[in-house]
C-alpha positions in Angstrom: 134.2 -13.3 239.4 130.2 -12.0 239.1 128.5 -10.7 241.7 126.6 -13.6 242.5 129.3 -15.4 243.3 130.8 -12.8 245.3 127.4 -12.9 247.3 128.3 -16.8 247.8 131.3 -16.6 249.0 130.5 -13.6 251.5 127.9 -16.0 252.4 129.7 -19.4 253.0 133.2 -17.8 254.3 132.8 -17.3 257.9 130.4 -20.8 258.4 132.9 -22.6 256.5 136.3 -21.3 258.9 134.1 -21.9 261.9 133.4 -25.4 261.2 136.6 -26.8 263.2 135.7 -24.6 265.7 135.4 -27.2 268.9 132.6 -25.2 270.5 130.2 -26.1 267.4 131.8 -29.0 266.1 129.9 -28.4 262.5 132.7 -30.3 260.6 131.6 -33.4 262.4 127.8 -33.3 261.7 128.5 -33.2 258.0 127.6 -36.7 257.3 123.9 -35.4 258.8 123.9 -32.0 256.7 124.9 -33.0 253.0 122.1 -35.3 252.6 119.9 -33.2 254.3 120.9 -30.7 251.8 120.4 -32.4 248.8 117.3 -34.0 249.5 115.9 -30.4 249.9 118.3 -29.0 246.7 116.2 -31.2 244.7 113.3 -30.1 245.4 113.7 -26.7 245.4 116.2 -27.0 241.8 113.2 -28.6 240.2 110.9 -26.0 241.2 113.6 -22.7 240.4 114.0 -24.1 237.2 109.8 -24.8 236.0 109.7 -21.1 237.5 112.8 -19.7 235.6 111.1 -21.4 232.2 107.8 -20.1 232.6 109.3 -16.5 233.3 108.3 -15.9 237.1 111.7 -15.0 238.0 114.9 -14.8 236.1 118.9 -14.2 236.7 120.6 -11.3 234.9 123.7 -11.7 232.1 125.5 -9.6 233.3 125.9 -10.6 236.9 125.6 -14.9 236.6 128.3 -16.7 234.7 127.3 -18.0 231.4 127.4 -21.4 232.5 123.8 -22.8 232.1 122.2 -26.1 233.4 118.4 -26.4 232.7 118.2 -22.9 232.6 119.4 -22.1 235.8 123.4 -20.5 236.4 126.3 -22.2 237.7 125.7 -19.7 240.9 121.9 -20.5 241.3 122.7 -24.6 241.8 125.4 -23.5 244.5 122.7 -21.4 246.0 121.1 -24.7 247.4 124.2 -25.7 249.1 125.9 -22.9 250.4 122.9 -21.1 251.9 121.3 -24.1 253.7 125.2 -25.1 254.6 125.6 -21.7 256.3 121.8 -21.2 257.8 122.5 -24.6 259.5 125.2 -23.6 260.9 123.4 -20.5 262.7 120.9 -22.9 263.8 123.6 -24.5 265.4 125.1 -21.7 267.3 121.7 -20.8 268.7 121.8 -24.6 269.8 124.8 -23.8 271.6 124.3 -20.3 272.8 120.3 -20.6 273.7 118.8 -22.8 276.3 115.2 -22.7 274.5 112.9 -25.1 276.0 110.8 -23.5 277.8 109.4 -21.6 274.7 109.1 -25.0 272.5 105.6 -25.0 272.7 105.0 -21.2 272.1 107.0 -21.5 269.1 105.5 -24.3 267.7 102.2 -23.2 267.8 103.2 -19.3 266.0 104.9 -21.6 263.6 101.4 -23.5 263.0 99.3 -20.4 262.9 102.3 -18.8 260.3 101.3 -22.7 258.4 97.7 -21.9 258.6 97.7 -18.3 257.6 99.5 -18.8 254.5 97.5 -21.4 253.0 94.6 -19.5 253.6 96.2 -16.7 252.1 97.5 -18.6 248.9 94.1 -19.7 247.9 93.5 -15.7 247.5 95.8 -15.7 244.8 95.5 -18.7 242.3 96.8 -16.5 240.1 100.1 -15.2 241.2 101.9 -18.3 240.8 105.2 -17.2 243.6 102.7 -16.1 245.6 100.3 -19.6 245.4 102.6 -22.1 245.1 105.5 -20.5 247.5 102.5 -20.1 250.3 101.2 -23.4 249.8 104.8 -25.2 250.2 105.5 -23.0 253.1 102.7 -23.2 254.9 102.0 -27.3 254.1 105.4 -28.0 255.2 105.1 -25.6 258.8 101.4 -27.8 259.5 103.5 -31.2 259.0 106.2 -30.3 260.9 104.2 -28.8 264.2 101.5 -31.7 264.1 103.9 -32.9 266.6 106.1 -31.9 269.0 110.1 -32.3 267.4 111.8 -30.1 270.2 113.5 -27.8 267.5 110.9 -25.4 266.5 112.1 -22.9 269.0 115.7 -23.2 267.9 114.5 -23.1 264.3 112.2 -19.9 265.0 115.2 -18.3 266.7 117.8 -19.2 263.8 115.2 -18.0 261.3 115.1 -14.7 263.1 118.8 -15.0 263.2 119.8 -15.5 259.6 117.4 -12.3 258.5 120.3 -10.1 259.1 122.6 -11.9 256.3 119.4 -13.0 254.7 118.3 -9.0 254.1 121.9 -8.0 253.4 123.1 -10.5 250.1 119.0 -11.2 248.7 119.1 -7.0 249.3 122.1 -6.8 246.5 120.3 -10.1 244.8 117.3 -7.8 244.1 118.5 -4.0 243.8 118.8 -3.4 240.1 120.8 -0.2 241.6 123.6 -1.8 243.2 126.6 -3.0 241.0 129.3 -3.1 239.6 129.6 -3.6 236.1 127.4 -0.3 235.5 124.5 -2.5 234.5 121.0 -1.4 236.3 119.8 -5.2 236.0 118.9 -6.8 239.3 121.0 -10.6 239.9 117.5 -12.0 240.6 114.5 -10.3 238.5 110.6 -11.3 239.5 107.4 -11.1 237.5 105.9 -8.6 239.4 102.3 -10.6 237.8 102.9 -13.3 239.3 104.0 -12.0 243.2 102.2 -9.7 245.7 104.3 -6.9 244.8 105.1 -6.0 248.4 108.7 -5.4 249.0 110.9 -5.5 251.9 113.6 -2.4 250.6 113.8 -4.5 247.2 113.5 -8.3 248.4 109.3 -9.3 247.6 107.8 -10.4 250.6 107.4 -13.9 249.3 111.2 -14.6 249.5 110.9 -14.1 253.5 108.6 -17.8 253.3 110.9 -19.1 250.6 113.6 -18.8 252.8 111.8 -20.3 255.9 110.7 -23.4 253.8 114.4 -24.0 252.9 115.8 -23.6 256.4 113.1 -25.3 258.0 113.3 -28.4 255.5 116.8 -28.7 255.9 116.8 -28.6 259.7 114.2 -31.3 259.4 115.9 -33.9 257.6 119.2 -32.9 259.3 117.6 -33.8 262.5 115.8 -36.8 261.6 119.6 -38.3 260.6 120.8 -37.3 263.6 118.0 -39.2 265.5 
């Protein structure tokens, strides 16, 4: 089993058991999730693999199976399903656990400035193409979804905060060429350092933080608009 999927499964296990679990009831909003999932898989598979071809970022031999699908490992096309599956869920449990109303309107507002910020920022670095394109996604999507008030922006902000702990834990080991266990000092996940800032959280570039946003906040999006 490589070490991606090891990451996966760490990842998906506890979500996954907790599904049936009648305070949450996650097992019975499936039918809202899995579309919501793949409508935002396939935009983000689309986009990993033009990246992975044009050599922004790459997935090591040694720690991916050698199964293959337009350049991406098996592992990597799970990514987009297990990781929104188990952020979703945390969004969830803050839904249950939070009573957040009262700060909707804060958050939506630091979510727009966050929007704003990183388009400006992104058009200081045509260039780097993570950097550019991962700020203008971001940052587009954050605008559209505070133009108007949706009432889960504070949940969202709060789950975002939330998943940073697991988030900062498995893309850690994703991007520390130093941790393994096959003896191999190759990172799961490599980056271009030409085409990023080149700011790094530990080992995790600063750019995955908004990459990770984008995902959860898309998938919370169309989860809720099929649950409306």
């Amino acid at each position: 089993m490589t070490l991606y999927f090891q990451l996966l499964i760490f990842t998906i296990s506890f979500p996954l058991l907790a599904s049936w679990d009648k305070r949450f009831k996650y097992a019975s909003k499936f039918k809202y999730l899995f579309p919501a999932i793949l409508i935002t898989a396939s935009f983000f598979i689309i986009w990993d693999i033009i990246f992975t071809k044009n050599g922004v970022w790459g997935f090591s031999k040694v720690h991916t199976s050698n199964i293959d699908l337009f350049y991406l490992p098996i592992e990597e096309w799970l990514f987009f399903i297990i990781i929104p599956f188990s952020c979703v869920f945390i969004y969830e449990s803050v839904k249950y656990f939070f009573t957040l109303d009262r700060y909707e309107g804060f958050s939506r507002n630091l979510l727009m400035i966050i929007g704003v910020v990183l388009i400006i920022t992104c058009f200081f670095n045509l260039e780097k193409s993570y950097t550019f394109w991962n700020f203008l996604f971001c940052g587009s999507f954050l605008i559209y979804s505070t133009i108007k008030k949706r009432g889960y922006h504070a949940n969202f902000l709060i789950a975002y905060l939330f998943h940073l702990i697991p988030f900062i834990i498995v893309n850690g080991i994703l991007t520390d060429g130093n941790f393994d266990f096959n003896f191999s000092s190759d990172p799961v996940v490599w980056y271009n350092n030409e085409e990023n800032l080149f700011i790094r959280f530990i080992t995790i570039p600063v750019e995955d933080f908004f990459y990770s946003m984008l995902l959860l906040l898309m998938n919370v999006t169309f989860y809720e608009k099929f649950k409306s």
